[in-house]
PQR file of N, CA, C, O and H, with PARSE charges and radii, in Angstrom:
ATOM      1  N   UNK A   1      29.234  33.741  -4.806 -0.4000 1.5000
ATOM      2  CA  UNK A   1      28.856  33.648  -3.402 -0.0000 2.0000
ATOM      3  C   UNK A   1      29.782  34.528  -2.571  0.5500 1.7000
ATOM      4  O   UNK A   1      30.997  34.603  -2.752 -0.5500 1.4000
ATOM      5  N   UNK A   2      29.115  35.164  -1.676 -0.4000 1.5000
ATOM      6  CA  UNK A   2      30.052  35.881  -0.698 -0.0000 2.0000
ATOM      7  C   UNK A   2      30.515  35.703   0.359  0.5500 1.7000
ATOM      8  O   UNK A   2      29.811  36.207   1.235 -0.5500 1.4000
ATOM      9  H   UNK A   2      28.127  35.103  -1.529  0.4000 1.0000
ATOM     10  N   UNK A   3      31.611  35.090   0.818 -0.4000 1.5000
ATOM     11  CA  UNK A   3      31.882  34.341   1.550 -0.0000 2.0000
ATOM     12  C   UNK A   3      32.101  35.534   2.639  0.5500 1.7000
ATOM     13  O   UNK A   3      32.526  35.077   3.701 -0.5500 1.4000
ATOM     14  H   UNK A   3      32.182  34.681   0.107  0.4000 1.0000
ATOM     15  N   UNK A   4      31.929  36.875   2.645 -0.4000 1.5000
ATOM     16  CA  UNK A   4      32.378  37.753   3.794 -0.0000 2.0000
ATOM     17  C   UNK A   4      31.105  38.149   4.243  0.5500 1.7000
ATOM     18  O   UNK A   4      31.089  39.045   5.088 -0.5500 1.4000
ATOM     19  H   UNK A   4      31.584  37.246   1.782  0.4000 1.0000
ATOM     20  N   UNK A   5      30.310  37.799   3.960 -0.4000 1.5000
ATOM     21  CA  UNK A   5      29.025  37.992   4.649 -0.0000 2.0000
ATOM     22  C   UNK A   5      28.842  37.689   6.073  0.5500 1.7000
ATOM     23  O   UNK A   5      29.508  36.655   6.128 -0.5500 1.4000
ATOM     24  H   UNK A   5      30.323  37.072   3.273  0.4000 1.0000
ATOM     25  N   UNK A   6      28.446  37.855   7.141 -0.4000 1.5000
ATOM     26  CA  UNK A   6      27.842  37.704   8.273 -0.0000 2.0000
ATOM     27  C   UNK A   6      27.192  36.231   8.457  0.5500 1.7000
ATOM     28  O   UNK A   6      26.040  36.382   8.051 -0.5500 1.4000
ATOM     29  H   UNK A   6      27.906  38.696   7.096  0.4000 1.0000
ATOM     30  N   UNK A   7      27.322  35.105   8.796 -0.4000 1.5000
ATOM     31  CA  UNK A   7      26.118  33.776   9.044 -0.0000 2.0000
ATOM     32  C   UNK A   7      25.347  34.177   9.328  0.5500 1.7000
ATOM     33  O   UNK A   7      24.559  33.409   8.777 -0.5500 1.4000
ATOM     34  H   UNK A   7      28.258  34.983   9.126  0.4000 1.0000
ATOM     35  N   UNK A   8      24.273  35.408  10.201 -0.4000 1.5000
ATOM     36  CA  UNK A   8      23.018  35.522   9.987 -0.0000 2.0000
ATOM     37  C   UNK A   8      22.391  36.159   9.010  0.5500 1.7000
ATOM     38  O   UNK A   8      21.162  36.172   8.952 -0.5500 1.4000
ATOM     39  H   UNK A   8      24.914  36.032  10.649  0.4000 1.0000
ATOM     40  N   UNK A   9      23.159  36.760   8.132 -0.4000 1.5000
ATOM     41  CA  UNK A   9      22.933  37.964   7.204 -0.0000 2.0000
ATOM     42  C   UNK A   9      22.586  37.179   6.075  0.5500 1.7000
ATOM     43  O   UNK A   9      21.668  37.398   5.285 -0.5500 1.4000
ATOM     44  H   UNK A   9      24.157  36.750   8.179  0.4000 1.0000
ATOM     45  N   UNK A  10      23.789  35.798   6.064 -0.4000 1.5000
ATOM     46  CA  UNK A  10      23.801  34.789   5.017 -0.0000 2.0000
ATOM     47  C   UNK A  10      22.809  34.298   5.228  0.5500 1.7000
ATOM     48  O   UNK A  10      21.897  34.770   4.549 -0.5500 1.4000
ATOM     49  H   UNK A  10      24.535  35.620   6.705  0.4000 1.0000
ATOM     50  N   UNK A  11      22.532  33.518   5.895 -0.4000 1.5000
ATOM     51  CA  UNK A  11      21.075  32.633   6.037 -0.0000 2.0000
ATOM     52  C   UNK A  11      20.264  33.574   6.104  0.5500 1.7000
ATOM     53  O   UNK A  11      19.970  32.761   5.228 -0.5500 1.4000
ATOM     54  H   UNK A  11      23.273  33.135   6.447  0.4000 1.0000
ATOM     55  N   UNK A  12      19.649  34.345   6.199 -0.4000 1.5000
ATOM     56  CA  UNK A  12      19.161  35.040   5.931 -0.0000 2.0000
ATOM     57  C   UNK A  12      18.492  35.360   4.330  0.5500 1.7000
ATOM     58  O   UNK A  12      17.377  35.137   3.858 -0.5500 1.4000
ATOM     59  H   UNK A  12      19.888  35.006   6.911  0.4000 1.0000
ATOM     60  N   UNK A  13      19.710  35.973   3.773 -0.4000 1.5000
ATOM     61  CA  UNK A  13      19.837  35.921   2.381 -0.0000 2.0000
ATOM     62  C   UNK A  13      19.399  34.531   1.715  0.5500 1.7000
ATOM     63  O   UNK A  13      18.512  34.454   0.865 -0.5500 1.4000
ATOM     64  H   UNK A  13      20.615  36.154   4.156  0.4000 1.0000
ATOM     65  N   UNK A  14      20.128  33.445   2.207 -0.4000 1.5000
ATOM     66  CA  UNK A  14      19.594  32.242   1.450 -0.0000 2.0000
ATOM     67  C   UNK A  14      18.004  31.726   1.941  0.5500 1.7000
ATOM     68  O   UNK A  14      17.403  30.799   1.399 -0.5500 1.4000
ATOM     69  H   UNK A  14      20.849  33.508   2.898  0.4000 1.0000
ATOM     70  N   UNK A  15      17.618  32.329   2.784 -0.4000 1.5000
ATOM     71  CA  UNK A  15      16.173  31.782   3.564 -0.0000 2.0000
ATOM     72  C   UNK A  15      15.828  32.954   2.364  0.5500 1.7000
ATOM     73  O   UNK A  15      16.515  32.539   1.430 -0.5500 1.4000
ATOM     74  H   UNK A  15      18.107  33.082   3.224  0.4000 1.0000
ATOM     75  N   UNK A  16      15.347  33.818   2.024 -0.4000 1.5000
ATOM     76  CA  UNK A  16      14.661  34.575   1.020 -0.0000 2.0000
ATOM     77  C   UNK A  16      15.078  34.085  -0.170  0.5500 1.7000
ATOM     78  O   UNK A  16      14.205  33.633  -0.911 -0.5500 1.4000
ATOM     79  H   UNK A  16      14.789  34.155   2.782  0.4000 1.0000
ATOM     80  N   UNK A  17      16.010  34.070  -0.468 -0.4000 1.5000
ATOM     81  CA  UNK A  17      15.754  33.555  -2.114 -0.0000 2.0000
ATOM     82  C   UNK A  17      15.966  32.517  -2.201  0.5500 1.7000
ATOM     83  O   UNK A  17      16.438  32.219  -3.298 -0.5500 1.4000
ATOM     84  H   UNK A  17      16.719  34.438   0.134  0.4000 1.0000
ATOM     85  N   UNK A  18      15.752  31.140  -1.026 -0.4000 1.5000
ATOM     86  CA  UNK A  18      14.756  30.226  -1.522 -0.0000 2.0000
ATOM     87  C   UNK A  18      13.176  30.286  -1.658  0.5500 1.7000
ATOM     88  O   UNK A  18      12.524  29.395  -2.203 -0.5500 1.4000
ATOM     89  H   UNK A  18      15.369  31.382  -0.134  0.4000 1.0000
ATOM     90  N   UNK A  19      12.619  31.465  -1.089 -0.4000 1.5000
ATOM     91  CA  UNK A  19      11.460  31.597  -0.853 -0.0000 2.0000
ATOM     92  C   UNK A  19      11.072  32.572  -2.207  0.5500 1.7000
ATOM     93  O   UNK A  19       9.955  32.506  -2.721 -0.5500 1.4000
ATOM     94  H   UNK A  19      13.149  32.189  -0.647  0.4000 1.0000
ATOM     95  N   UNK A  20      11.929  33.302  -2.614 -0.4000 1.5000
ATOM     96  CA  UNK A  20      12.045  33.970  -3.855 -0.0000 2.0000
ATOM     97  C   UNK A  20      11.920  32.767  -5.286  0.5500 1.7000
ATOM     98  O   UNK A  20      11.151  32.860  -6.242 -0.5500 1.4000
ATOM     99  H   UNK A  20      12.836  33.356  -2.197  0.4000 1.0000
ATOM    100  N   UNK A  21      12.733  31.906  -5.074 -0.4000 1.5000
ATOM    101  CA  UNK A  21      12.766  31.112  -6.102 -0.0000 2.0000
ATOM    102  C   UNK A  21      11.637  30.165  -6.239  0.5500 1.7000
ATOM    103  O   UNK A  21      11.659  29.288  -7.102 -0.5500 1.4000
ATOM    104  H   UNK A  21      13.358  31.830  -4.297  0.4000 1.0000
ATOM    105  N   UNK A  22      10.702  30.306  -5.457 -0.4000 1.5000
ATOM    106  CA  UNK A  22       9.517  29.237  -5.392 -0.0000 2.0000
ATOM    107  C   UNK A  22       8.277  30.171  -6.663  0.5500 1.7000
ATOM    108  O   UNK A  22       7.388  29.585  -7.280 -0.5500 1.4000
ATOM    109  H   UNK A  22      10.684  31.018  -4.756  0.4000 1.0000
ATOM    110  N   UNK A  23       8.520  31.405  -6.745 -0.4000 1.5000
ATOM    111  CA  UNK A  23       7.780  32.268  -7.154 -0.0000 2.0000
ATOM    112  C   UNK A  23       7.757  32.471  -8.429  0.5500 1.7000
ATOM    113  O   UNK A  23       6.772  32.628  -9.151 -0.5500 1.4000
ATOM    114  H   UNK A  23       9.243  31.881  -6.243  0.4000 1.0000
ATOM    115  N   UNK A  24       9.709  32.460  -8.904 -0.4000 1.5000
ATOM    116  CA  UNK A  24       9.791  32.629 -10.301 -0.0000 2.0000
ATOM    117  C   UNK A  24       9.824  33.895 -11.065  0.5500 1.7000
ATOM    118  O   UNK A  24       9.343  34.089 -12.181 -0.5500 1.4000
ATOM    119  H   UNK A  24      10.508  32.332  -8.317  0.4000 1.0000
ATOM    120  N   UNK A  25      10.586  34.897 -10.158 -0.4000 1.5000
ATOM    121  CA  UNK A  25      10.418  36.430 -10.283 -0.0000 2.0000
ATOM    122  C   UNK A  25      11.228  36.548 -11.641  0.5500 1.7000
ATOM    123  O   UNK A  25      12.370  36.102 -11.753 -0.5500 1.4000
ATOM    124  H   UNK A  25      10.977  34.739  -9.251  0.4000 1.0000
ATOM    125  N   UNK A  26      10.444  37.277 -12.809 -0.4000 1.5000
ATOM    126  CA  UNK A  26      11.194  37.605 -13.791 -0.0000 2.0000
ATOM    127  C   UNK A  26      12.247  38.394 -13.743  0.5500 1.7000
ATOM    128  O   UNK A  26      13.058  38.448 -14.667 -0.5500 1.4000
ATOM    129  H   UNK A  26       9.517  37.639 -12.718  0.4000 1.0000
ATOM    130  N   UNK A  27      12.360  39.219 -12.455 -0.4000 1.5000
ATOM    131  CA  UNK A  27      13.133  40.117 -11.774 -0.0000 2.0000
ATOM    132  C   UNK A  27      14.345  39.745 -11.188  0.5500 1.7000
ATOM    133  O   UNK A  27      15.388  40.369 -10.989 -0.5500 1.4000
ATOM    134  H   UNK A  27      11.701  39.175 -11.704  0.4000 1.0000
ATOM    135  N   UNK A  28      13.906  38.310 -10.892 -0.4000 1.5000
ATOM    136  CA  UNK A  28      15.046  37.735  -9.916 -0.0000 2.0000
ATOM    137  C   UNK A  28      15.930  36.909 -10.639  0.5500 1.7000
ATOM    138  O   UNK A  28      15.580  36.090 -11.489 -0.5500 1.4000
ATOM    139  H   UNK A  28      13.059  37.803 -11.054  0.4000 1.0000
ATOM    140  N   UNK A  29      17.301  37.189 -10.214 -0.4000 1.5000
ATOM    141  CA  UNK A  29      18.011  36.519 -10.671 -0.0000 2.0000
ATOM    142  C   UNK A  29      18.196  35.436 -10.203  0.5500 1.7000
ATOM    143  O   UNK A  29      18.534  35.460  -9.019 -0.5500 1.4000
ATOM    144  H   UNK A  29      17.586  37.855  -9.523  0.4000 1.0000
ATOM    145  N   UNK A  30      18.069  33.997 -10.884 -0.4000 1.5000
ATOM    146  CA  UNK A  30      18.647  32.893 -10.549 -0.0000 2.0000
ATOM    147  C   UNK A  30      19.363  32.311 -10.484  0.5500 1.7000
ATOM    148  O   UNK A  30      20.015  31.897 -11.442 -0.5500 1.4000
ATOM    149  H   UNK A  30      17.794  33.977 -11.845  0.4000 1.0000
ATOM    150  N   UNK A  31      19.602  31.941  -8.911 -0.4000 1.5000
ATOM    151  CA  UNK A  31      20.826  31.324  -8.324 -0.0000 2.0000
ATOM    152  C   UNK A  31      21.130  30.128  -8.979  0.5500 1.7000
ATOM    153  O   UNK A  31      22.111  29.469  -8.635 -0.5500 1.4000
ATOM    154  H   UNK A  31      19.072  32.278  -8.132  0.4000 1.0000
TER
END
């Protein structure tokens, strides 16, 4: 986890790959 990230950049990031992880991308790495 990157804790030097930005809070909107972060949520951000975590708002997509929860929306990523609903999908099951063979591509995607899971968190």
């Amino acid at each position: 986890c990157r804790e030097t990230l930005p809070p909107d950049l972060k949520a951000k990031f975590l708002q997509e790959a929860r929306i990523l992880k609903q999908y099951n991308h063979p591509n995607i790495v899971r968190l």
